[in-house]
RODO-2510 file (C-alpha; in nm, 4 decimals, decimal comma):
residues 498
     n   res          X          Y          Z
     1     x     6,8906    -0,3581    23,6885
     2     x     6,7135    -0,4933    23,3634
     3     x     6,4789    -0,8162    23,4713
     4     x     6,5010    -1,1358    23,4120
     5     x     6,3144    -1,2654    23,1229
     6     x     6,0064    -1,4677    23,1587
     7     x     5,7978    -1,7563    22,9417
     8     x     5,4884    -1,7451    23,1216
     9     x     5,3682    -1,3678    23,0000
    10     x     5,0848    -1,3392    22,8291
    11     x     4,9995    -1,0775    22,5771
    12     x     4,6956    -0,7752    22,7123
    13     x     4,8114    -0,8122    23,0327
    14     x     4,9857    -0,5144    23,2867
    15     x     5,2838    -0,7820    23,3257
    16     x     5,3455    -0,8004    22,9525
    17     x     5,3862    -0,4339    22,9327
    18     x     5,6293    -0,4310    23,2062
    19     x     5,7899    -0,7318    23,2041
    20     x     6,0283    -0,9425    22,9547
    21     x     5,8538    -1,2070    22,7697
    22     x     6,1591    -1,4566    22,5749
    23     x     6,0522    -1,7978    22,5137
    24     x     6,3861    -2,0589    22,5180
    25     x     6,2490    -2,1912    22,1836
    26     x     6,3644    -1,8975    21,9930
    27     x     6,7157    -1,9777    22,0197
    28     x     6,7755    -2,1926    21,7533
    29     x     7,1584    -2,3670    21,6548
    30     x     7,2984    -2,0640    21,4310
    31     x     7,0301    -1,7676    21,4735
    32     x     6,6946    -1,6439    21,7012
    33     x     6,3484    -1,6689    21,5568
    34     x     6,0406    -1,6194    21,7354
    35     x     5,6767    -1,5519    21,6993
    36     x     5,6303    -1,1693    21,8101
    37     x     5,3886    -1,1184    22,0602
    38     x     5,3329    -1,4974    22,2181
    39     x     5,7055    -1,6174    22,2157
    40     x     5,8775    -1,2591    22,2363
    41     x     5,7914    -0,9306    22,3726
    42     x     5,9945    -0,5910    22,2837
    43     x     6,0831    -0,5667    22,6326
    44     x     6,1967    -0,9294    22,5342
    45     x     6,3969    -0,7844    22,2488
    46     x     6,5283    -0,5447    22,4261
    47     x     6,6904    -0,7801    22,7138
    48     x     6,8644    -1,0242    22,3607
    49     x     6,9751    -0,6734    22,2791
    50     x     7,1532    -0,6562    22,6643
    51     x     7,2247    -1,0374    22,6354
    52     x     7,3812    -1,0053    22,2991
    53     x     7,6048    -0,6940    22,4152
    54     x     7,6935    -0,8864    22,7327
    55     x     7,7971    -1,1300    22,5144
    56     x     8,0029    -0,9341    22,2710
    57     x     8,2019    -0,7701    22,5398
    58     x     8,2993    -1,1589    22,6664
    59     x     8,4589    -1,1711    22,3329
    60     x     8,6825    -0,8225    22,3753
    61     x     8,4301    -0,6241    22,1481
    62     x     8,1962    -0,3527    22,1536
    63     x     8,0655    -0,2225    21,8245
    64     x     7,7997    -0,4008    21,6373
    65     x     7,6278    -0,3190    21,2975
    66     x     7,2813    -0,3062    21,2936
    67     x     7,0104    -0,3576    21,0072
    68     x     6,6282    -0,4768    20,9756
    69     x     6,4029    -0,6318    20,7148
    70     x     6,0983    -0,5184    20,6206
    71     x     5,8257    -0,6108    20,7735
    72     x     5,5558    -0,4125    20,9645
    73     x     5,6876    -0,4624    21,2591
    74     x     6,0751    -0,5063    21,2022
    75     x     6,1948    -0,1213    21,2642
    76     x     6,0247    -0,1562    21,6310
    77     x     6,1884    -0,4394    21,7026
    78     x     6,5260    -0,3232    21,5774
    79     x     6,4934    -0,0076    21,7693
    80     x     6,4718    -0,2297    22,1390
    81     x     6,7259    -0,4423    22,0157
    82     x     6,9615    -0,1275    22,0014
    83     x     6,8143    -0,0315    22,3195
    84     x     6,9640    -0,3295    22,4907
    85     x     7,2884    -0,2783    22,3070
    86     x     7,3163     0,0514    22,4364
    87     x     7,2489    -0,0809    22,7749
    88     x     7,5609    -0,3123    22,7391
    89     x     7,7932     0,0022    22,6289
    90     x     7,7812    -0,0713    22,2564
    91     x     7,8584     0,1300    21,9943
    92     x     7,5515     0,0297    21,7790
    93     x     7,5630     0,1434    21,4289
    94     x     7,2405     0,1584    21,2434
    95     x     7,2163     0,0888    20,8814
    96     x     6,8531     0,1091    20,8664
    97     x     6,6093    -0,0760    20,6129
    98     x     6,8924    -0,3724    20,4371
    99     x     6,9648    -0,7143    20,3046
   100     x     7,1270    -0,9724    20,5632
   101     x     7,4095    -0,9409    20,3107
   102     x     7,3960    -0,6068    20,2799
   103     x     7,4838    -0,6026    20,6726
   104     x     7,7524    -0,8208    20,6422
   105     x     7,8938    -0,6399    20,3693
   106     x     7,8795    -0,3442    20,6019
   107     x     8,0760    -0,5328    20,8872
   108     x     8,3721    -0,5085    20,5696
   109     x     8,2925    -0,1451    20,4814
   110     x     8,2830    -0,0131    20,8643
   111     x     8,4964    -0,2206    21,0073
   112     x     8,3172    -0,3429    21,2167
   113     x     8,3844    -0,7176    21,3431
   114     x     7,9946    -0,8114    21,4946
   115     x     7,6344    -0,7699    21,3476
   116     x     7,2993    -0,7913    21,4414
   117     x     6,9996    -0,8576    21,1499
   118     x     6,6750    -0,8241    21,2555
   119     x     6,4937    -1,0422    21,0060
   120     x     6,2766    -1,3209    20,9726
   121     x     6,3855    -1,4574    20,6670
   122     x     6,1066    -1,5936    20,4101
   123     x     5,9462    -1,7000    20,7513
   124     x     5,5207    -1,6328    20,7355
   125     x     5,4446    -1,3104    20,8986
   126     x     5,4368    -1,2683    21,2382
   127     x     5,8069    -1,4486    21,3101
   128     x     6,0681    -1,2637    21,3890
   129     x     6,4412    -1,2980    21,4300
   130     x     6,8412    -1,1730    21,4453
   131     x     7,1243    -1,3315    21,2412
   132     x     7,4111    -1,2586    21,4993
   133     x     7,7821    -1,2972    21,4602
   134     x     8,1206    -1,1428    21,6102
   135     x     8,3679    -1,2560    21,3843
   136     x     8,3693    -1,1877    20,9967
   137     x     8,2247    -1,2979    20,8004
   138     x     8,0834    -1,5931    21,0145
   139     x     7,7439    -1,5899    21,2340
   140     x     7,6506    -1,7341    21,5284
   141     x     7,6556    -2,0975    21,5759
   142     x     7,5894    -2,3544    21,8362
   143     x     7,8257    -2,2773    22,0827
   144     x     7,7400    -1,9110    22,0057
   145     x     7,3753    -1,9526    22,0525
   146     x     7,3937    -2,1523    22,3642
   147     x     7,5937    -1,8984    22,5547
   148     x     7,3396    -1,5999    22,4417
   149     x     7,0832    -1,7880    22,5537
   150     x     7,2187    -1,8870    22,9029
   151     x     7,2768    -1,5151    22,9439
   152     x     6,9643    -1,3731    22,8317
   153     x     6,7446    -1,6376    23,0126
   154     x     6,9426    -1,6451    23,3414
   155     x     6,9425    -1,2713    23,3189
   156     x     7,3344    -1,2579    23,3541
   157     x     7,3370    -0,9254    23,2503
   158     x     7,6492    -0,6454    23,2640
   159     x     7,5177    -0,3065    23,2199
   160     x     7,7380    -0,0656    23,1183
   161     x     7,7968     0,3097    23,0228
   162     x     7,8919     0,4016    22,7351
   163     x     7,6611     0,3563    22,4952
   164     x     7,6364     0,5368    22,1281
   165     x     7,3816     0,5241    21,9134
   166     x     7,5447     0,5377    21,4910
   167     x     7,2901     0,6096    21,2269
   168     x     7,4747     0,5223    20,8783
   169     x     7,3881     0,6753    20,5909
   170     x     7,4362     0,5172    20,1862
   171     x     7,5469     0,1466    20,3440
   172     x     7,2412     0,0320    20,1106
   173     x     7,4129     0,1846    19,7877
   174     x     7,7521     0,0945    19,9053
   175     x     7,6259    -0,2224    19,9221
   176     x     7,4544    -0,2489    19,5651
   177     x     7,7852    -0,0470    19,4058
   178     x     7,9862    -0,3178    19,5501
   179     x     7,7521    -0,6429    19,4313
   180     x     7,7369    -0,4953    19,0999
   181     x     8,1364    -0,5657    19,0591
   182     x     8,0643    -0,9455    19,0396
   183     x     7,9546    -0,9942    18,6837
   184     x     8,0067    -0,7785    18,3934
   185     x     7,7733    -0,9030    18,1672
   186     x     7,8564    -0,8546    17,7742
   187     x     7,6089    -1,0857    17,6129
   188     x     7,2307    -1,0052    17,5736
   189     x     7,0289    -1,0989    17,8573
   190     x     6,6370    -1,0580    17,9799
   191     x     6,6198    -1,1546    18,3609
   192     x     6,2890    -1,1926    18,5851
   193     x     6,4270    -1,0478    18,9195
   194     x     6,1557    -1,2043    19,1339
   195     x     6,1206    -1,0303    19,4914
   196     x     5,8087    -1,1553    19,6592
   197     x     5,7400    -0,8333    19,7519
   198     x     5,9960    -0,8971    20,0277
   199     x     6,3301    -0,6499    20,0926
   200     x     6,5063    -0,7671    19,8073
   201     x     6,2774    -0,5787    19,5962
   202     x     6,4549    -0,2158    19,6692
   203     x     6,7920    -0,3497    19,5766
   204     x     6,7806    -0,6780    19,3299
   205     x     6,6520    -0,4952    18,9998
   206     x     6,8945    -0,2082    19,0783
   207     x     7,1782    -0,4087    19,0843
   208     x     7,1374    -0,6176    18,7896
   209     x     7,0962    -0,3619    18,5894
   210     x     7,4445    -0,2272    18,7159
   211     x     7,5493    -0,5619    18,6704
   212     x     7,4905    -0,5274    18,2986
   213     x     7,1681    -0,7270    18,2036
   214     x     7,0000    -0,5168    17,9223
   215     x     6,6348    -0,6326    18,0578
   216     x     6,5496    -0,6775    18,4074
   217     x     6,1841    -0,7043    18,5137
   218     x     6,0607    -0,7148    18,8314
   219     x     5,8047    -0,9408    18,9453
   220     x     5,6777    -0,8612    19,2951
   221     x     5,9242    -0,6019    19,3457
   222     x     5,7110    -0,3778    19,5231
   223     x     5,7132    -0,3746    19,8809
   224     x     5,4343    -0,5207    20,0500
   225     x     5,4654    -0,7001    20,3994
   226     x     5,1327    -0,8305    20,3475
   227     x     5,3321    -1,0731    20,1383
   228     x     4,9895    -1,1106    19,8967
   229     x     5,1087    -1,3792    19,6948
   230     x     5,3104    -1,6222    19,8382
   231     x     5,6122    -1,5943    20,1416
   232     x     5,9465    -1,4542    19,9596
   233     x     6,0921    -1,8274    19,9498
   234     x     6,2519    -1,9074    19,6462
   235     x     6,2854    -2,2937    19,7565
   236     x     5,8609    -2,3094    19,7913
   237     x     5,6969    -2,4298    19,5032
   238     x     5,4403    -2,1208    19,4700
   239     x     5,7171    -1,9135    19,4723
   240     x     5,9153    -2,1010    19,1737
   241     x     5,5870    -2,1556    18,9481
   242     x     5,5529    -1,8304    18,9428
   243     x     5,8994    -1,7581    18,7579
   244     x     5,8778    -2,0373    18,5701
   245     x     5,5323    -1,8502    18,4611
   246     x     5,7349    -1,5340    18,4267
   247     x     5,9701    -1,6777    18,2329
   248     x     5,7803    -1,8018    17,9570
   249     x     5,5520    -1,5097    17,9443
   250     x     5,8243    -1,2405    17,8307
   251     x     6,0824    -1,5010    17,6731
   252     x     6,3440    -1,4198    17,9327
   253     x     6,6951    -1,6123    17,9497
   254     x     6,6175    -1,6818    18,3078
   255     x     6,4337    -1,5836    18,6395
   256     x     6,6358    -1,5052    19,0046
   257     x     6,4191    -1,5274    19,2761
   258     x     6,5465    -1,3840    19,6174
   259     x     6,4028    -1,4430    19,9438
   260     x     6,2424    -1,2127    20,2387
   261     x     6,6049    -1,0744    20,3479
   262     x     6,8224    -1,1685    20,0044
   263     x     7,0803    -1,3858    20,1034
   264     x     6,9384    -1,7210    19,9216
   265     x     6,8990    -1,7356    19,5162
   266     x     6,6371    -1,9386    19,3380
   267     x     6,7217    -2,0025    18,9655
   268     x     6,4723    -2,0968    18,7332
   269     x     6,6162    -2,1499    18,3332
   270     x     6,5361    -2,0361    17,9720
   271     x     6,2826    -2,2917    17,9162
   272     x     6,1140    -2,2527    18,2504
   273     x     6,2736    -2,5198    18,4446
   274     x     6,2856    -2,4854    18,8328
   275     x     6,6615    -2,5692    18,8991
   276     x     6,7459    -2,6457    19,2713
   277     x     7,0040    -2,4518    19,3955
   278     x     7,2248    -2,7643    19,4393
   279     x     7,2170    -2,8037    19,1131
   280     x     7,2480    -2,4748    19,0631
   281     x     7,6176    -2,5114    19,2254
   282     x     7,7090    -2,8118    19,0608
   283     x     7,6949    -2,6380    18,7299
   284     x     7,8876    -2,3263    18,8800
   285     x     8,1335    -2,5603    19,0330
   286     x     8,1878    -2,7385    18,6808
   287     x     8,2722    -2,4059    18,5447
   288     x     8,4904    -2,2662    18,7887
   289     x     8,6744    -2,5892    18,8264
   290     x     8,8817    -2,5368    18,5149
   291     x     8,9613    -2,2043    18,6317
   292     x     9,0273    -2,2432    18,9888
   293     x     9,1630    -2,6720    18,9788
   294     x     9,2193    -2,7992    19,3093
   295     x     8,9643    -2,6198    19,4474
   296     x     8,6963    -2,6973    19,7272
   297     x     8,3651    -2,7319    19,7261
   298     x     8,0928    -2,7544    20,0504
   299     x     7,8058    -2,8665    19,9780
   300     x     7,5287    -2,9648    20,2474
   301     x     7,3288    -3,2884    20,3162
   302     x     7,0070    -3,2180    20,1320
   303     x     7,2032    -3,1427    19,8392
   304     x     7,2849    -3,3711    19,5267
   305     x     7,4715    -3,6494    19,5278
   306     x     7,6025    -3,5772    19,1832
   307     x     7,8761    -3,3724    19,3347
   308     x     8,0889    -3,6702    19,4925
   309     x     8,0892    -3,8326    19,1190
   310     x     8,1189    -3,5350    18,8761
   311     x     8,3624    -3,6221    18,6140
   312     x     8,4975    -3,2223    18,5637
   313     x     8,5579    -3,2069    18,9225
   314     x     8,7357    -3,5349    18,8921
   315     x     8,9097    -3,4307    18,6176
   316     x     9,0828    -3,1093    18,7571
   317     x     9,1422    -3,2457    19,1326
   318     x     8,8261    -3,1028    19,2858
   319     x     8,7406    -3,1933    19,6835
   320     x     8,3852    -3,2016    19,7911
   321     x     8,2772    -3,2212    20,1534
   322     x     7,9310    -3,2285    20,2755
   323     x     7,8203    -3,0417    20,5537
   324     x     7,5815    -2,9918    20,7725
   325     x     7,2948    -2,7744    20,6418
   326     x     7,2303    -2,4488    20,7869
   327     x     7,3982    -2,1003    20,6480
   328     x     7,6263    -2,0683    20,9331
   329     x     7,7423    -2,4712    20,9692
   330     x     7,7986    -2,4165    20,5685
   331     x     7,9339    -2,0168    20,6057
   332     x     8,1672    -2,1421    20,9071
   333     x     8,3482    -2,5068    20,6912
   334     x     8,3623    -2,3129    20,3899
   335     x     8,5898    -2,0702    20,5390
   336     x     8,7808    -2,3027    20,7669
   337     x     8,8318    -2,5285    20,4954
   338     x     8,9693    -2,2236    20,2507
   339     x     8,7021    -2,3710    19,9992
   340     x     8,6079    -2,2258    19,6820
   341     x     8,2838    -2,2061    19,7356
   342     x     7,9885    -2,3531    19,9385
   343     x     7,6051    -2,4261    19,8388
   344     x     7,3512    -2,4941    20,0220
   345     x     7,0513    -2,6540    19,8778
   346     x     6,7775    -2,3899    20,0157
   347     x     7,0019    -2,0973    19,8061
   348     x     7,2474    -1,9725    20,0254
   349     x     7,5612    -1,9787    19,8115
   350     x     7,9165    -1,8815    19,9632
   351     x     8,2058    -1,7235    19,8034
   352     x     8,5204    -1,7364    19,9249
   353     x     8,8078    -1,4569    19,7838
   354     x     8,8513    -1,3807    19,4827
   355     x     8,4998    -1,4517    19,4231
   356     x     8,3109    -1,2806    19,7391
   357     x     8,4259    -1,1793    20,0976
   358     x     8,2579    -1,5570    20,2073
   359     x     7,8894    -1,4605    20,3420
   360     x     7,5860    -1,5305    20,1700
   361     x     7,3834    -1,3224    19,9590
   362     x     7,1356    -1,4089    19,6859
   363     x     7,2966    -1,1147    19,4560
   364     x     7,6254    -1,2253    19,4527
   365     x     7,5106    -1,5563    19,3872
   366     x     7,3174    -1,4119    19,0903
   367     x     7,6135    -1,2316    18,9709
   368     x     7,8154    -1,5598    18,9445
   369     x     7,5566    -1,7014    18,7585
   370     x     7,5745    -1,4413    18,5195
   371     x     7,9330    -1,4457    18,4911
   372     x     7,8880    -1,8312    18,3942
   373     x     7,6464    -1,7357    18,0954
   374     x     7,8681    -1,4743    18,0165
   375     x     8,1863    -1,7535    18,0160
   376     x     7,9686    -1,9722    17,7902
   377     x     7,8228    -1,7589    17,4775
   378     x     7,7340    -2,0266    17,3005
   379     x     7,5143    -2,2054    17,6015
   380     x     7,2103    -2,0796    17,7222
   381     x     7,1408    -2,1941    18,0613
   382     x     6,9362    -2,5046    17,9909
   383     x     7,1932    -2,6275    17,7965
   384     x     7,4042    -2,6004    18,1057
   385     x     7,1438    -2,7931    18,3138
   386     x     7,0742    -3,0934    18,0509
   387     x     7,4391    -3,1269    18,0691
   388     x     7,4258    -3,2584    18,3815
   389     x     7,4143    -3,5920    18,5023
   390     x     7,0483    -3,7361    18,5499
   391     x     6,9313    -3,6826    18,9048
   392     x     6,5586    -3,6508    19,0262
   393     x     6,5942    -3,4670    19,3797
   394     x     6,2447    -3,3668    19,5433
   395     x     6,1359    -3,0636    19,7078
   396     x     6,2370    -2,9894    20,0344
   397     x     5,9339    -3,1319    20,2160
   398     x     5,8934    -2,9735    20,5964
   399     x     5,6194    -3,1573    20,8117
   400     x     5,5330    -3,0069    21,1240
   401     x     5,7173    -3,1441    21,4713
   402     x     5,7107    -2,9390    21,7680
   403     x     6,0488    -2,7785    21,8776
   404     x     6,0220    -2,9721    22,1657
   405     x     6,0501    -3,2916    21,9924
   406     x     6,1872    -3,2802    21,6605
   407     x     6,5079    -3,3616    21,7643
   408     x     6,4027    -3,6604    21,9280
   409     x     6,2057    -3,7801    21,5934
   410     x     6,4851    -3,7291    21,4294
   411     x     6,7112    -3,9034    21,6329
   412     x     6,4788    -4,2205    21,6748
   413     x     6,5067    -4,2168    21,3002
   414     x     6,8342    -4,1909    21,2726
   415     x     6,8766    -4,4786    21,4931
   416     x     6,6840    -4,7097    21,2852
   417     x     6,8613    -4,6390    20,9596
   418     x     7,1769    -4,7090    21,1549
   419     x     7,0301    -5,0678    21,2633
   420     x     6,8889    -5,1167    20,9357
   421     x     7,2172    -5,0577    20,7572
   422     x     7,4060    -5,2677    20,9990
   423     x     7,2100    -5,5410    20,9395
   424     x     7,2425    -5,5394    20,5781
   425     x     6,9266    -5,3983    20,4889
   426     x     6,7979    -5,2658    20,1845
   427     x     6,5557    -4,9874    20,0775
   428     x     6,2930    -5,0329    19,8223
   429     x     6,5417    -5,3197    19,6638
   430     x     6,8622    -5,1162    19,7194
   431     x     7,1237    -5,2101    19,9746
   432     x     7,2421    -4,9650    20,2020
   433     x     7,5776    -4,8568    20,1363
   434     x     7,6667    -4,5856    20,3501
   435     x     7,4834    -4,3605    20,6519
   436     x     7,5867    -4,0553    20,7007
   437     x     7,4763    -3,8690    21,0738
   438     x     7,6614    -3,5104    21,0381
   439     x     7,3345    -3,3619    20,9929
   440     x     7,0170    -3,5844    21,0855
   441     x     7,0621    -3,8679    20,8620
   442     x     7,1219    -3,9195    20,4866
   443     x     7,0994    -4,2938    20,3561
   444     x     7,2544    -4,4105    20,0529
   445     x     7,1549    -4,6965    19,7936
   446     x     7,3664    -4,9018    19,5583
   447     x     7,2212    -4,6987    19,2876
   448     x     7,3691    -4,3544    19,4109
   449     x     7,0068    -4,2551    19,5116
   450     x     6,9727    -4,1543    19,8891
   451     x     6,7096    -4,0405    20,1390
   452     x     6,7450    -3,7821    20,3959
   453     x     6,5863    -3,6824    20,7273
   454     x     6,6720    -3,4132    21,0065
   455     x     6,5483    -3,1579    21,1411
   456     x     6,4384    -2,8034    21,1173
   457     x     6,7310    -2,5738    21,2972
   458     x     6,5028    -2,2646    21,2735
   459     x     6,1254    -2,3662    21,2338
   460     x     5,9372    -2,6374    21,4587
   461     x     5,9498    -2,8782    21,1726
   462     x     6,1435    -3,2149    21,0037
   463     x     6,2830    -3,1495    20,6830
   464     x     6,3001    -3,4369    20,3899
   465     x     6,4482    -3,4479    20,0788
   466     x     6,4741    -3,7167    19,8374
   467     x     6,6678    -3,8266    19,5359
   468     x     6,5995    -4,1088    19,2399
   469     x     6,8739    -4,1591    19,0070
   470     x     6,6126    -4,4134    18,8012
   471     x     6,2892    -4,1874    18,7431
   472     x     6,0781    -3,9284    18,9267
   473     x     5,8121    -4,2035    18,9941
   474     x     6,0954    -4,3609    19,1831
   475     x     6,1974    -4,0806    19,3287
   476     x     5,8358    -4,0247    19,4489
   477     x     5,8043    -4,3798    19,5670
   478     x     6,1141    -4,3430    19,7837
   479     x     5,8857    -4,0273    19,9561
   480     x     5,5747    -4,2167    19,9696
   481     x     5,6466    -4,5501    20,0489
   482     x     5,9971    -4,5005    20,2674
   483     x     6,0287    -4,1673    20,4308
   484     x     5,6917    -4,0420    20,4474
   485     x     5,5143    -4,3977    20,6345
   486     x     5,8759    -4,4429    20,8312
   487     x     5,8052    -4,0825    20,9724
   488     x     5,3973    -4,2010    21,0354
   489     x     5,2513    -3,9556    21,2846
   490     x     5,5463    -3,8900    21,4829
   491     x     5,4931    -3,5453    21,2323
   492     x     5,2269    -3,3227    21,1926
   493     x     5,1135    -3,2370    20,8426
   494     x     5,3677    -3,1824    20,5402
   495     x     5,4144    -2,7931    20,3578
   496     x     5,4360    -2,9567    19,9935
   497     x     5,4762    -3,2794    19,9107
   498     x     5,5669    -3,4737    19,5279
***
């Protein structure tokens, strides 16, 4: 019988070699994410493995595709995973080195209904994690994670025979084949395909040049899980100065940026503008609506508020709905809610049929980016962005909170927006004229400019964002004289702040 986990083990110790080591704090609301070696051990891995084929069995299935990213440690950790699957009687099938969306795509292709991605994202090395899910093409959320947890923890383990082991060959090029049906591209085009030396740098080039772009460079497209330049996070500002750079150095039309496991696209423009993902979507969504009227649109709490007042979307009977962020929160309402599409301001975008299959993943975001230029001779994509209304949104700005109590922080907060809007308050001049708590909180002005606080669902961290419809300097001041002494040293220090 497989042992119960433990949280006390300590690594370069007999115990840790024999013994599981899961700390609770790696089960976050929609995925697991630890730091390998003092939060998780491969023992540890292997019992999620049993836990998560326990699991799957409680839901009347057995086999489970199986990919990892790439980092130095990724393929070890994969291979205890399966270990515990196998353990459970699953029928594991591995896909080997891949994209999160390139496993997901393979849950289509297979026919398979539940995955397993070992990744850690655009997380710093040393974290590790698995994006889970049992029902296409949604992932794990909280109800999801709390179970797994309870079972791995408590040890409530069923062991079965049974097992098979699947190694699946070409899902990688299937994959890329597939992506490279979502844009067609007929006009001109020289695109930065920025990698960050992360995963994405085996498959992103590749398939924009199937896509049809005449040019595509790589930047950081070698693979190096040294990560030498900056963490493959197209939402960090070292990450986006660097395409901008790119961009202006060889004249290209635009720059993609793709993080550590390519399901989130960063866009930067023409002229070297860094254009938030949100914004990203509002401009897709303004396209599309003419095409697709009636449609929906998710879009989560850190994004823009633009959305709620576009005229276009007005114009041809467009819903939004804001959600709470997190890829599987947005994955999970964009599917239940038969939208369009959903964007998330961090990069995941989701397309619903006829335009994707409904998971994530940066490339196909790229590819209806593309197909937007492509729509739109004429416009080159800073055209599309000055186009826009005027809206100054911030960085997302991440100081550190322990997992322990960043919920709490968040919720004390919350409570005193909700007292100070009740009482008629005012921020920085501006009444209060609405408080939204789906997600954290997000607190709107008079002037359509809003604050928002909540926190972190995979990192021990608080996220804020910001937006000014007035200026930057006011959207700065609403940072630095608001959010940023309202927070005080309940937080730690911030990653980036404006």
């Amino acid at each position: 019988m497989f042992p119960k986990p433990r949280a006390d083990l300590v690594p370069n110790t007999a115990a840790y070699e024999d013994e599981p080591l899961v700390k609770a704090t790696g089960f976050r609301e929609y995925d697991a994410r630890w730091l390998f070696g003092p939060e998780i051990n491969l023992l540890g891995v292997q019992a999620l493995g049993l836990g998560l084929g326990t699991y799957i069995h409680e839901l009347g299935q057995s086999r489970i595709v199986v990919g990892h990213d790439f980092r130095s440690y990724s393929s070890g950790i994969k291979n205890a995973l399966i270990l515990g699957l196998l353990s459970a009687g699953c029928e594991a099938h591995d896909i080997g080195l891949a994209l999160s969306p390139t496993a997901y795509f393979a849950q289509f292709d297979l026919d398979i209904p539940c995955v397993a991605m070992v990744t850690a994202s655009h997380n710093e090395n040393g974290w590790t994690g698995v994006k889970m899910g049992a029902q296409r093409p949604l992932t794990f959320g909280p109800d999801e994670m709390a179970r797994l947890k309870t079972i791995v923890l408590d040890g409530q383990f069923v062991e079965r025979d049974g097992g098979k082991l699947i190694r699946v060959a070409g899902e990688a090029e299937r994959y890329v084949a597939d992506v490279a049906t979502r844009a067609r591209v007929q006009r001109p085009l020289k695109v930065i395909a920025a990698c960050g030396n992360g995963t994405a740098g085996v498959f992103a080039p590749e398939a924009l040049r199937r896509m049809g772009v005449a040019e595509v460079i790589g930047m950081d497209a070698e693979l190096d899980y040294s990560f030498p330049k900056y963490n493959p996070n197209p939402e960090d500002a070292a990450m986006l100065h660097a395409m901008a750079q790119a961009v202006r150095e060889h004249g290209a039309d635009l720059a993609f940026g793709f993080d550590g496991d390519g399901d989130r696209c960063g866009v930067v423009d023409d002229e070297g503008q860094e254009i938030f993902a949100d914004k990203i979507g509002l401009m897709l969504a303004r396209d599309l609506a003419p095409l697709h009227p009636g449609a929906t649109f998710v879009v989560d709490v850190k994004s823009t508020g633009l959305f709620a007042t576009d005229p276009i979307l007005a114009a041809h009977g467009c819903k939004v709905i804001y959600w709470k962020t997190g890829h599987s929160h947005m994955k999970r309402k964009s599917v239940e809610t038969g939208a369009l599409a959903g964007f998330e301001k961090s990069g995941h975008f989701f397309f619903n049929p006829p335009l994707g299959r409904g998971y994530d993943c940066g490339l196909t975001a790229a590819a209806a980016v593309l197909a937007m230029l492509d729509r739109n001779p004429g416009l080159k994509l800073s055209d599309m962005r000055k186009a826009l209304p005027v809206a100054y949104t911030s960085l997302t700005m991440s100081p550190r909170c322990d997992d322990e109590k960043k919920y709490g922080v968040v919720a004390e907060v919350v409570k005193e927006y909700e007292a100070l809007f009740a009482a008629g308050g005012s921020i920085l001049g501006r009444r209060i004229t609405e408080v939204i708590t789906v997600n954290g909180v997000r607190v709107h002005l008079e002037d359509g400019s809003w604050v928002l606080v909540r926190a972190s669902s995979n990192k021990p961290e608080v996220v804020v964002v910001v937006e000014s419809t007035r200026s930057e300097d006011d959207m700065r001041a609403l940072f630095r004289e608001e959010v940023k002494p309202r927070l005080g040293d309940r937080v730690g220090q911030y990653n980036q702040e404006i």
